[in-house]
VOPAGU-2260 file (C-alpha; in pm, 1 decimal, decimal comma):
REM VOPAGU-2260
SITE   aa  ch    i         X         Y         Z
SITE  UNK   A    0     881,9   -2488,8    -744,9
SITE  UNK   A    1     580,3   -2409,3    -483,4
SITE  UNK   A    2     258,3   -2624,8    -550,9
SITE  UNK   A    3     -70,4   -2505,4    -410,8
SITE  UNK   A    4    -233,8   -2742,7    -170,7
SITE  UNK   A    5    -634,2   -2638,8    -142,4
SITE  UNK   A    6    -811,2   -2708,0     179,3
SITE  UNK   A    7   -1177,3   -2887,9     186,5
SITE  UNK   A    8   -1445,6   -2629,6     238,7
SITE  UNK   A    9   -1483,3   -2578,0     635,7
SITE  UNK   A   10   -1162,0   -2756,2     696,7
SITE  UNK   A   11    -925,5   -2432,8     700,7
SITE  UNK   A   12   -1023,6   -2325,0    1113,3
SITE  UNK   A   13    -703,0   -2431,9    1229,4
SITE  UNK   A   14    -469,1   -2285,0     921,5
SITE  UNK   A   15    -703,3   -1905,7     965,7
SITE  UNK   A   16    -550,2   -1963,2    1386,3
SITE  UNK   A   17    -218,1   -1995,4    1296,0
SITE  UNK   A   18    -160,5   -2360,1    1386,6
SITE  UNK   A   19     109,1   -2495,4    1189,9
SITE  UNK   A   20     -28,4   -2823,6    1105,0
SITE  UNK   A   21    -241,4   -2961,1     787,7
SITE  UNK   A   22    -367,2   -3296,8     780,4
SITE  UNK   A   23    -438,1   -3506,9     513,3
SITE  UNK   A   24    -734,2   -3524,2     567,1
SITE  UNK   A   25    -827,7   -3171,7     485,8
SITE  UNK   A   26    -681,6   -3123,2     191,7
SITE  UNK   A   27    -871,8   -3194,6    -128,4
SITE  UNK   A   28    -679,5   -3434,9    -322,5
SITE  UNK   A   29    -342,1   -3587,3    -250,0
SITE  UNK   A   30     -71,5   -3395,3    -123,5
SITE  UNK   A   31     222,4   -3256,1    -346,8
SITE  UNK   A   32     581,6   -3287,1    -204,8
SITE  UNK   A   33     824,2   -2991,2    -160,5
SITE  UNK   A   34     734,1   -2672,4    -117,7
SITE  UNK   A   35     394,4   -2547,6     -94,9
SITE  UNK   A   36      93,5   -2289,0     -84,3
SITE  UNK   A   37    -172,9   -2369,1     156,9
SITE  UNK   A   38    -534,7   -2187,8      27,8
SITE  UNK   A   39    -864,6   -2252,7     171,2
SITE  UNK   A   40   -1171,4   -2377,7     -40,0
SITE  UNK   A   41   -1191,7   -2026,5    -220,6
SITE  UNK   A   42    -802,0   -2012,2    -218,9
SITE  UNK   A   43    -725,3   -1733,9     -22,1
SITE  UNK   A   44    -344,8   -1753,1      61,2
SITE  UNK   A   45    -307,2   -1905,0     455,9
SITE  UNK   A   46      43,7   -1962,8     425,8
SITE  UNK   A   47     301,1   -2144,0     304,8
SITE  UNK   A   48     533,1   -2405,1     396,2
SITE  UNK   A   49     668,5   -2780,1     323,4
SITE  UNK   A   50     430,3   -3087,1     226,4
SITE  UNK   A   51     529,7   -3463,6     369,4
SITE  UNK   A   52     279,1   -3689,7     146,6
SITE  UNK   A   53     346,6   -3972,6     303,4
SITE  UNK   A   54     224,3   -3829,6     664,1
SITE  UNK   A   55     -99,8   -3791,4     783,2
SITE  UNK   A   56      27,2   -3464,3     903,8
SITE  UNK   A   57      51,8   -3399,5     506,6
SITE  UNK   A   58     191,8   -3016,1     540,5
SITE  UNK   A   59     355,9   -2810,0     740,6
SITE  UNK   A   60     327,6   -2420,5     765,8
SITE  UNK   A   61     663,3   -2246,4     816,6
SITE  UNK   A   62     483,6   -1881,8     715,4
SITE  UNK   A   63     111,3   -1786,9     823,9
SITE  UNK   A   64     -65,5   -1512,5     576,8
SITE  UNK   A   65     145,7   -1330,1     347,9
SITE  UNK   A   66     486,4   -1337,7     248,4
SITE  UNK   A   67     759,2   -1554,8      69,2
SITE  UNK   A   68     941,3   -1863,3     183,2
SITE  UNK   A   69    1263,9   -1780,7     140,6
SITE  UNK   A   70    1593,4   -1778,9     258,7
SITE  UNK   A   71    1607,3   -1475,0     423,5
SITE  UNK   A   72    1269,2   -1538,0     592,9
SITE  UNK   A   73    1418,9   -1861,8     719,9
SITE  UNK   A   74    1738,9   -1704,5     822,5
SITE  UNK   A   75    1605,7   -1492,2    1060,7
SITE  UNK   A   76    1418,7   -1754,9    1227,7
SITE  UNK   A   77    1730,0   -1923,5    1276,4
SITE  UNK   A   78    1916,2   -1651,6    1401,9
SITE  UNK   A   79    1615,9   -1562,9    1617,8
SITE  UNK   A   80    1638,2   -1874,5    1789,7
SITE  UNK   A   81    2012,2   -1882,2    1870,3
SITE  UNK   A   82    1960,1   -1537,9    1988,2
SITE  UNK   A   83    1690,9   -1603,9    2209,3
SITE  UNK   A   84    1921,1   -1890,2    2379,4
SITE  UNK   A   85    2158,4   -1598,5    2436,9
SITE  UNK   A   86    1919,4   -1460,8    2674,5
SITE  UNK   A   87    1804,2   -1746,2    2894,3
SITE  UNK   A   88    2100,5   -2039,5    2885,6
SITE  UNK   A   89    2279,2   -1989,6    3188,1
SITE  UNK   A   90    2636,5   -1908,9    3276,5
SITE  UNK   A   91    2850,0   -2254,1    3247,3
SITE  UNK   A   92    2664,6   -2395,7    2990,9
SITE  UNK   A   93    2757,6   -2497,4    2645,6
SITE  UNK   A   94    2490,9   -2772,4    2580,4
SITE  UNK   A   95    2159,5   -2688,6    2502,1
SITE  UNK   A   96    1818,0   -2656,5    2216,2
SITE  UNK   A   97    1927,4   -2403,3    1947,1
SITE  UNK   A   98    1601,6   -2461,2    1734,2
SITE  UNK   A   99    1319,2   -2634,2    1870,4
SITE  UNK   A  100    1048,2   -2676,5    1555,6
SITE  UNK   A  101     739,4   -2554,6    1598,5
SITE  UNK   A  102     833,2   -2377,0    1937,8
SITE  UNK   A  103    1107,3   -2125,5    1665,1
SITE  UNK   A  104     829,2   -2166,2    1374,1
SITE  UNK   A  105    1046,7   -2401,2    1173,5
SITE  UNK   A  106     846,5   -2730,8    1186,7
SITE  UNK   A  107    1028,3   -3062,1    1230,7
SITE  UNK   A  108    1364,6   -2912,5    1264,9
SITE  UNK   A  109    1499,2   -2966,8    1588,8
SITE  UNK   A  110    1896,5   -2862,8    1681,5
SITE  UNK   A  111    2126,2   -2972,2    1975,8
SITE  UNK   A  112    2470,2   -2764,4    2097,0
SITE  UNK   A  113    2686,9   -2966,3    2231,5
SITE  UNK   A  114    3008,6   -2781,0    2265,3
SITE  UNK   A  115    3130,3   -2737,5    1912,3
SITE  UNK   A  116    2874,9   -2981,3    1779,6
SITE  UNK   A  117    2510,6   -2915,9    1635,2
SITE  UNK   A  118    2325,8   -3192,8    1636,9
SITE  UNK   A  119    2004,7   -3193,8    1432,6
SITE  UNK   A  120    1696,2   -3416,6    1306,8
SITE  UNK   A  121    1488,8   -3334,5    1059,2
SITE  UNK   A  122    1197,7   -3583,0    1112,4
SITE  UNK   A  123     941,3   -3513,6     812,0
SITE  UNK   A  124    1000,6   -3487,4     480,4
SITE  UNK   A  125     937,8   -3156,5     420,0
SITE  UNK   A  126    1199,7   -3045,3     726,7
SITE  UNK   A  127    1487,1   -3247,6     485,9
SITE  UNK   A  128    1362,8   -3079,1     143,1
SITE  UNK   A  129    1395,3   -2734,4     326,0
SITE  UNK   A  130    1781,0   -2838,9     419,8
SITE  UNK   A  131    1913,1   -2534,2     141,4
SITE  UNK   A  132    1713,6   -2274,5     368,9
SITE  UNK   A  133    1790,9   -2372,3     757,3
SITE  UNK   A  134    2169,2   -2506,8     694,4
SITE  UNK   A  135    2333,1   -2217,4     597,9
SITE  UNK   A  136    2264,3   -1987,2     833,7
SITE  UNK   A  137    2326,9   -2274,3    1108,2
SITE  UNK   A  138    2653,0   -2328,6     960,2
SITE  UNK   A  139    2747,6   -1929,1     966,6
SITE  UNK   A  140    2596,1   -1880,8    1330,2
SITE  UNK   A  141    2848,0   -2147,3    1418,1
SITE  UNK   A  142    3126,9   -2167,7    1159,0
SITE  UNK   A  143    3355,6   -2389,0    1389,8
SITE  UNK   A  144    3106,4   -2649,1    1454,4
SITE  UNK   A  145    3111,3   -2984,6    1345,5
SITE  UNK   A  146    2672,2   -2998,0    1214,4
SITE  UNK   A  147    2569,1   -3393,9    1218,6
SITE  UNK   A  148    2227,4   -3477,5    1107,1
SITE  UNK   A  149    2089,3   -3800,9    1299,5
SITE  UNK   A  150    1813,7   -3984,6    1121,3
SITE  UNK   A  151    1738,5   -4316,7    1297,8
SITE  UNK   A  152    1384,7   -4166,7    1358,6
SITE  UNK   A  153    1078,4   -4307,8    1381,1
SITE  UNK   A  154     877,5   -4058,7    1184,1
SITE  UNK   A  155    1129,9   -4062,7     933,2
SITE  UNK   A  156    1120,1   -4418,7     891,6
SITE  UNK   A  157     726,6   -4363,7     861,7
SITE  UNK   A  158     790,1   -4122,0     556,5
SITE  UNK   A  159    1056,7   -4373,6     397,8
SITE  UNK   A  160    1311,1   -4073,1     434,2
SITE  UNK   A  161    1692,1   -4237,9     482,2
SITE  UNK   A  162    1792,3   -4308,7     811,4
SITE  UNK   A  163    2114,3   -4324,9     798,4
SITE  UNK   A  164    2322,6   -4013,2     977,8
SITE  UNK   A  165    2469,0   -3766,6     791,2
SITE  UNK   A  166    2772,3   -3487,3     817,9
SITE  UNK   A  167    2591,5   -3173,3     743,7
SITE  UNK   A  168    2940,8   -2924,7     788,6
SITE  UNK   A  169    3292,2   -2950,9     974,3
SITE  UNK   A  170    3480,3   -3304,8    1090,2
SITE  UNK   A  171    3296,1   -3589,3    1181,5
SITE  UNK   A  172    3259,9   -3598,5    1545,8
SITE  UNK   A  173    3362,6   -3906,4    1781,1
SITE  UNK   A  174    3059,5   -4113,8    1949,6
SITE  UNK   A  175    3069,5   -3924,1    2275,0
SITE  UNK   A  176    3144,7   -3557,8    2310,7
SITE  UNK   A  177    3171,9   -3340,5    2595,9
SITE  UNK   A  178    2992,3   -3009,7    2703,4
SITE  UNK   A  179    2876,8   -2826,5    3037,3
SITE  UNK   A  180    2547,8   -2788,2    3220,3
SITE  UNK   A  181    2550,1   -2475,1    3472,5
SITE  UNK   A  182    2902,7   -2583,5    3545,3
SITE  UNK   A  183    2885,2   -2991,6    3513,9
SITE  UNK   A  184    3064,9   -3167,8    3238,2
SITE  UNK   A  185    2864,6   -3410,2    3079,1
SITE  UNK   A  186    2889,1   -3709,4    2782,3
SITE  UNK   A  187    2597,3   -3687,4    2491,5
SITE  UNK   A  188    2641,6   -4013,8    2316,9
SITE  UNK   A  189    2614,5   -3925,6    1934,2
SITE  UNK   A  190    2652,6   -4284,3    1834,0
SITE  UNK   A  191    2353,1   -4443,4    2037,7
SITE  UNK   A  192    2204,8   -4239,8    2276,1
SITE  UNK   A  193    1873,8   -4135,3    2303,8
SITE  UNK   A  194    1708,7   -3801,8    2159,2
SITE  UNK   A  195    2003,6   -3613,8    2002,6
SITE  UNK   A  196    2214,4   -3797,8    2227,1
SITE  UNK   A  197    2126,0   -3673,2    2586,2
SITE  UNK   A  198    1834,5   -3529,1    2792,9
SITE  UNK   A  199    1864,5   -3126,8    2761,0
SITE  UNK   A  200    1519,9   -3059,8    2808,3
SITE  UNK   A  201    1585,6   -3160,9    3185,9
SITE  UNK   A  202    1856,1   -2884,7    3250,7
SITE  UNK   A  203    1659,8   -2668,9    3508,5
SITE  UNK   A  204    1463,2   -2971,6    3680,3
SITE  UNK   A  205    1822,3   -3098,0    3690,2
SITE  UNK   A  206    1979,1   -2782,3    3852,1
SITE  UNK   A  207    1651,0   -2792,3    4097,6
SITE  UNK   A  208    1743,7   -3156,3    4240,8
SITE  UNK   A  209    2120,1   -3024,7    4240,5
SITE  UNK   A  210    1965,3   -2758,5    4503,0
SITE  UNK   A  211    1722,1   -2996,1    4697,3
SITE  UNK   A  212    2011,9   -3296,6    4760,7
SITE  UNK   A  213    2224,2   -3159,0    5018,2
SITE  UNK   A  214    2263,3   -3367,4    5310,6
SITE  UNK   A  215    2004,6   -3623,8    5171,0
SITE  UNK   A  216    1967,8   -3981,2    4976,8
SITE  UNK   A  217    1853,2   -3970,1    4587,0
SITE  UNK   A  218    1723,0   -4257,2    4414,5
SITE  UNK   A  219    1718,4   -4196,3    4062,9
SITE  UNK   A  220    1467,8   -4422,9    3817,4
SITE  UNK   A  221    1476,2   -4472,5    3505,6
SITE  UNK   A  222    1840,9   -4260,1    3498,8
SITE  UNK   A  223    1997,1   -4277,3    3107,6
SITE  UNK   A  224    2304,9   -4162,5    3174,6
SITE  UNK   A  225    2339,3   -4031,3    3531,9
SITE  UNK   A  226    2258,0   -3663,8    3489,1
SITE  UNK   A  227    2003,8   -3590,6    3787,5
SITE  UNK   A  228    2208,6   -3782,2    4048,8
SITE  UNK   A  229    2488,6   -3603,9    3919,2
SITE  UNK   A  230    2351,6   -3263,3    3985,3
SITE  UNK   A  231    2176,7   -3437,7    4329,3
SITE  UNK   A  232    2623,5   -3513,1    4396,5
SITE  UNK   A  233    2740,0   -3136,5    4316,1
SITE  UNK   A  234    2412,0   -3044,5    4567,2
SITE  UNK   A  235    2610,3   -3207,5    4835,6
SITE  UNK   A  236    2390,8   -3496,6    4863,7
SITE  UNK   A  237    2470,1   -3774,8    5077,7
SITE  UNK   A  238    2452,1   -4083,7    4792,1
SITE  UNK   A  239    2292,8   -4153,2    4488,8
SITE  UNK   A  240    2148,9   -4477,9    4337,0
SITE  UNK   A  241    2071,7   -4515,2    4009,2
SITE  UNK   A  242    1849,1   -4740,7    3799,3
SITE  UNK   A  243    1820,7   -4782,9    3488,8
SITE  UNK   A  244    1769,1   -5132,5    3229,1
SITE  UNK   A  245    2041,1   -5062,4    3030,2
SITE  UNK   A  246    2395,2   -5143,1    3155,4
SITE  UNK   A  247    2551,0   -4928,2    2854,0
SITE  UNK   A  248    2390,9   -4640,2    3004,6
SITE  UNK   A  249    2476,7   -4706,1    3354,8
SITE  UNK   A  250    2810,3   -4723,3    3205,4
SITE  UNK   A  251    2738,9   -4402,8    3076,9
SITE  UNK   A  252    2645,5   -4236,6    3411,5
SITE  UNK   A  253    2938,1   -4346,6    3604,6
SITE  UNK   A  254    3133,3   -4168,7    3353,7
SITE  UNK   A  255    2940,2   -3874,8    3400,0
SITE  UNK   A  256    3017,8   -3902,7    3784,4
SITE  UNK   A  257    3392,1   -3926,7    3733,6
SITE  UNK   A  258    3440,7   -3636,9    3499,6
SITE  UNK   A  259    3296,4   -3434,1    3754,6
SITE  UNK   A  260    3560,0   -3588,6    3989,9
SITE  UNK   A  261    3248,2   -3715,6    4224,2
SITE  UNK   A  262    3327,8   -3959,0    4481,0
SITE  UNK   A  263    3256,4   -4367,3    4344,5
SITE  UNK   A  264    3140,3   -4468,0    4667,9
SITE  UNK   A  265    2861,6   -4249,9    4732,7
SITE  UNK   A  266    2702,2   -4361,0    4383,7
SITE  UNK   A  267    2559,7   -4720,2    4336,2
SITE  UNK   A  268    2428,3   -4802,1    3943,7
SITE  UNK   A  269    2167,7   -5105,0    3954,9
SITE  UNK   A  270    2055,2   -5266,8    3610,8
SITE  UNK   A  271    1719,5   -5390,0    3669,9
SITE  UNK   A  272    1363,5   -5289,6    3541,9
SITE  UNK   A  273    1249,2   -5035,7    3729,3
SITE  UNK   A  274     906,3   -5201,6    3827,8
SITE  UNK   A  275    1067,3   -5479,3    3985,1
SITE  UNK   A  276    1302,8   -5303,5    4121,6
SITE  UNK   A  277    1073,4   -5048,7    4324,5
SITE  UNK   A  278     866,0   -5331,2    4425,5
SITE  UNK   A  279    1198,9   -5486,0    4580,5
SITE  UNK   A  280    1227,9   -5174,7    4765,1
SITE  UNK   A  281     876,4   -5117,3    4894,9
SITE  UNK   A  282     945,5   -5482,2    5024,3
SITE  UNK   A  283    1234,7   -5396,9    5190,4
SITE  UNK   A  284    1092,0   -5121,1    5380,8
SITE  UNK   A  285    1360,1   -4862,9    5201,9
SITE  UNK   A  286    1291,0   -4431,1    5250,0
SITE  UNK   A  287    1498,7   -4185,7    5047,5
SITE  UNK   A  288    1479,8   -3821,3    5086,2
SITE  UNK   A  289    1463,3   -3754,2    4712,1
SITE  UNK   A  290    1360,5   -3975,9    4454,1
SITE  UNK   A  291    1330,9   -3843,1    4076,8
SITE  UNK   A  292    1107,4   -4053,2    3860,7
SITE  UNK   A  293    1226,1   -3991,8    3484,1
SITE  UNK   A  294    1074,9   -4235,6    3242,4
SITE  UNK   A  295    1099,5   -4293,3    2857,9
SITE  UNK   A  296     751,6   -4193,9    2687,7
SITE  UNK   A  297     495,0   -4425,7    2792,8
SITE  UNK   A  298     260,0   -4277,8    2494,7
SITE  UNK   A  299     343,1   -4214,6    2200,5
SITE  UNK   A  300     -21,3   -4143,8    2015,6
SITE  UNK   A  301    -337,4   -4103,5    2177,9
SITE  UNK   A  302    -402,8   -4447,4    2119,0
SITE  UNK   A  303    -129,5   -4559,9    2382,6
SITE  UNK   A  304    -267,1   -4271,5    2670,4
SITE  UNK   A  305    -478,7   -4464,9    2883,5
SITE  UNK   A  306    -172,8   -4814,8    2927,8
SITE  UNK   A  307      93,0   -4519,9    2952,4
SITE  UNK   A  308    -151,7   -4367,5    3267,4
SITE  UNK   A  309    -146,8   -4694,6    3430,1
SITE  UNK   A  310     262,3   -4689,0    3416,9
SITE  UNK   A  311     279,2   -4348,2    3536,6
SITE  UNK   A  312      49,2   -4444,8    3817,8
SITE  UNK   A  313     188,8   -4715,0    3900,9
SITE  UNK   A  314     604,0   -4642,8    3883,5
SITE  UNK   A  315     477,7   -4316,3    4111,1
SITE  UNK   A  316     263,4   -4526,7    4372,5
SITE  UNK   A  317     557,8   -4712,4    4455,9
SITE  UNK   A  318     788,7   -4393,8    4473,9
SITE  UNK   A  319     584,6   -4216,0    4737,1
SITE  UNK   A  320     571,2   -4543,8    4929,3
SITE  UNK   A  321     970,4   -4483,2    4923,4
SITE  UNK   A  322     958,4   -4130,0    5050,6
SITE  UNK   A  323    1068,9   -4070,2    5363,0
SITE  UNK   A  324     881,4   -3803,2    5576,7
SITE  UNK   A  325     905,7   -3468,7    5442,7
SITE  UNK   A  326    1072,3   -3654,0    5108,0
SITE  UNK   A  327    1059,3   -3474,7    4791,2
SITE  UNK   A  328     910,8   -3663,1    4471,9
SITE  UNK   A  329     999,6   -3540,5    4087,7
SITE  UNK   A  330     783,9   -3684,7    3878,6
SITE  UNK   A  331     808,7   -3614,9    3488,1
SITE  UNK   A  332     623,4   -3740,6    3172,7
SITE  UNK   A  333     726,9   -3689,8    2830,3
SITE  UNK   A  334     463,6   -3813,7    2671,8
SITE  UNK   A  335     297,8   -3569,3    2435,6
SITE  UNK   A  336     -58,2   -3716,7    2445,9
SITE  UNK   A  337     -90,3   -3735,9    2796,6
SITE  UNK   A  338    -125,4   -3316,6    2886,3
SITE  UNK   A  339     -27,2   -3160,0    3245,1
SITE  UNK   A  340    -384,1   -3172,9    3404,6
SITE  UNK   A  341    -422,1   -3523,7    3302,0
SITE  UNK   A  342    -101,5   -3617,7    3457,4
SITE  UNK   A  343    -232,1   -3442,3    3781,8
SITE  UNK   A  344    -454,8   -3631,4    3802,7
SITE  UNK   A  345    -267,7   -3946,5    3793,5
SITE  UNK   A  346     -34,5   -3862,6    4054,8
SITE  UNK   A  347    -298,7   -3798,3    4256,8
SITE  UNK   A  348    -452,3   -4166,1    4174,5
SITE  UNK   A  349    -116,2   -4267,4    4306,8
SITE  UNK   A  350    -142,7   -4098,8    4603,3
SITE  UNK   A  351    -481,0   -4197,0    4660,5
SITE  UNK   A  352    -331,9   -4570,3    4635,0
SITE  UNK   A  353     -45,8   -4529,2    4762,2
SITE  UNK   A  354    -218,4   -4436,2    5107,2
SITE  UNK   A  355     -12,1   -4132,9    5136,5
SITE  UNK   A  356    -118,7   -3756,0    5079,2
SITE  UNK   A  357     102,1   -3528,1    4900,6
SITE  UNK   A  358     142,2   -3187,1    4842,1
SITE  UNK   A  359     228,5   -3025,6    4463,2
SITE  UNK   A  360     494,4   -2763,3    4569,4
SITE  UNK   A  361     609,4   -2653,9    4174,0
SITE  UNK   A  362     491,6   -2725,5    3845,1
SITE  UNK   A  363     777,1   -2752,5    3570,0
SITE  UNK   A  364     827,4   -2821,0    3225,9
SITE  UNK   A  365    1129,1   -2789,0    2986,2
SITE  UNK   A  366    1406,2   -2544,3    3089,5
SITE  UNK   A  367    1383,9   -2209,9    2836,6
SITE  UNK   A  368    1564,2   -2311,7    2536,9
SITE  UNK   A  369    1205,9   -2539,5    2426,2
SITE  UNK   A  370     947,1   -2269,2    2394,7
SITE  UNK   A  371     643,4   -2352,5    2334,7
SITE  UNK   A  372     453,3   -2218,4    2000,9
SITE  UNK   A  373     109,8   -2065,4    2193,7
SITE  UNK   A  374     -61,7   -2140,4    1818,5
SITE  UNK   A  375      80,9   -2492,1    1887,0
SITE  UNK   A  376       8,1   -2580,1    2271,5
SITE  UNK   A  377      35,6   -2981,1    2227,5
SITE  UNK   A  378     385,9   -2943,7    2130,9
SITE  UNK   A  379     465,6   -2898,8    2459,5
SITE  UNK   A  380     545,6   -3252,5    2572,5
SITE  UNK   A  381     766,5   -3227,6    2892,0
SITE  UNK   A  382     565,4   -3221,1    3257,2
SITE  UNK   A  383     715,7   -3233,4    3593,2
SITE  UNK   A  384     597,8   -3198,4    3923,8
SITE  UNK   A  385     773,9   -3150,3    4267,5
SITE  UNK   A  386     559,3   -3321,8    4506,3
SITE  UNK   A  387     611,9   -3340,3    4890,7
SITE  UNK   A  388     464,1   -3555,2    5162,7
């Protein structure tokens, strides 16, 4: 059954431009669950799409303007997706974003390959209630896939939706699968890792360090499980160190290194926090050729932007100091709230500290297979820039 959700008079701007998102705050009364129909004040039809009363993003549009919401409408932005992926994931790779939400119009759905596995999270209500539209043509795109549905999520927990994960379609798959990354084998840990279980929006910035290592050193902050210095290793670079807090996922990136048959004494895996441990190093007087700066999201709301700038700053001031002349710096955010210019700008506060001028030589984002929704711009959450000194 579709309910009709009415807007508050001058509060429909953003539905009339396409952008996906309602808020509770312009909708006059309280939101329904399920489906719904999203009219302005004088209730002309915007669109429709799935209501999460319990958010203060209270609705999301799946279809602007005219037009059921239905399962062959959702179907073919499914198979659109996968079919896009078909054109841009490269050769030697079987991990990678099927769906990506907003970026493939299907809000809050998000869908990991790895191998013959789908992962997906659903993180709003509405993205769970819609289950009977995106599953099946997920399961018939990919009828020998195992499809695992991890809820642990913050935003679920926020719309008291279960969190516990569930077996959408096929066998239950083990903790850690494999899959390939332009020719790399790699572990995504289903059971406990982060995300879907590893980093895939990093692919390209990934197969960029892979092409910048040869010959040199790579420090790698802040490294999960392993996956730059692995691609710095197939480069033909000359060692890698890695550090990360976590010993599991240290654990996790040695395993990486040895499926890919890489050599254990040019890697060294250091448990520490990072701060401390890049102060050690300034102390020390260490240079590196290449250091890749790859932390969890310092922001998560807008709230958080201005302590997360001050990490970003900092973690980066200390990396240049590390850079040997002519050393290569990639530093990425992931934090939605803090946008591309403003993270410029930080790096270049680090700089400025840091007493050492750099140059941006490439701006990068998330590899192809996370487009961005250009009626949705802050979805775009992934920033990365290639500096040089």
């Amino acid at each position: 059954m579709t309910t009709t959700l009415l807007l508050r008079a001058g509060r429909d701007d953003a539905a009339r431009r396409r952008h996906p998102w309602i808020f509770s705050r312009a909708i006059a009364g309280s939101p329904p669950a399920g489906e719904v129909e999203v009219r302005s004040a004088s209730r002309q039809l915007l669109g429709r799409g799935f209501a999460s009363p319990r958010s203060s993003i209270a609705a999301r549009l799946w279809r602007c303007g005219e037009g059921p919401l239905d399962a062959s409408y959702v179907r073919g932005l499914v198979v659109d997706a996968a079919r896009l992926r078909e054109r841009f994931v490269p050769a030697g790779t079987d991990g990678y974003r099927v769906v990506h939400a907003e970026g493939d119009g299907l809000p809050g759905l998000v869908v990991d390959r790895y191998a013959d596995v789908l992962v997906v999270q659903a993180t709003t209500e509405g993205t769970d209630s819609a289950r009977p539209l995106w599953l099946p043509p997920l399961r018939d795109l990919f009828p020998k896939a195992s499809i695992l549905q991890r809820n642990d999520l913050a935003s679920r927990h926020g719309e008291g939706l279960p969190l516990e994960d569930e077996l959408l379609a096929g066998e239950r798959p083990p903790g850690s699968v494999p899959f390939r990354e332009h020719g790399l084998t790699f572990r995504a840990d289903l059971a406990g890792g982060q995300k879907t279980g590893f980093f895939l929006d990093q692919r390209e910035n990934r197969n960029l360090v892979r092409g910048l290592s040869a010959g040199r050193s790579v420090l790698n902050l802040f490294s999960y499980s392993g996956a730059f210095g692995v691609a710095a290793l197939a480069g033909g670079a000359a060692r890698v160190t890695h550090v990360d807090v976590s010993e599991p996922a240290l654990a996790l990136a040695r395993e990486n290194h040895e499926a890919n048959g890489q050599e254990p004494d040019r890697v060294e895996t250091v448990a520490a926090d990072v701060f401390e441990d890049l102060r050690r190093r300034v102390g020390r007087g260490e240079t590196w050729d290449v250091v890749v700066t790859d932390p969890p999201a310092f922001a998560k709301k807008t709230a958080d932007v201005d302590r997360a700038c001050r990490g970003y700053k900092d973690v980066n001031r200390l990396a240049l100091k590390l850079l040997a002349p002519g050393g290569l710096l990639l530093a990425c955010s992931c934090s939605g709230p803090v946008s591309a210019d403003l993270f410029q700008k930080v790096l270049f506060a680090a700089s400025l500290d840091a007493g050492l001028p750099a140059r941006i030589v490439e701006r990068r984002g998330a590899g192809p297979d996370h487009p961005v929704s250009i009626d949705c711009p802050e979805t775009e959450y992934l920033k990365a820039f290639l500096l040089s000194r």
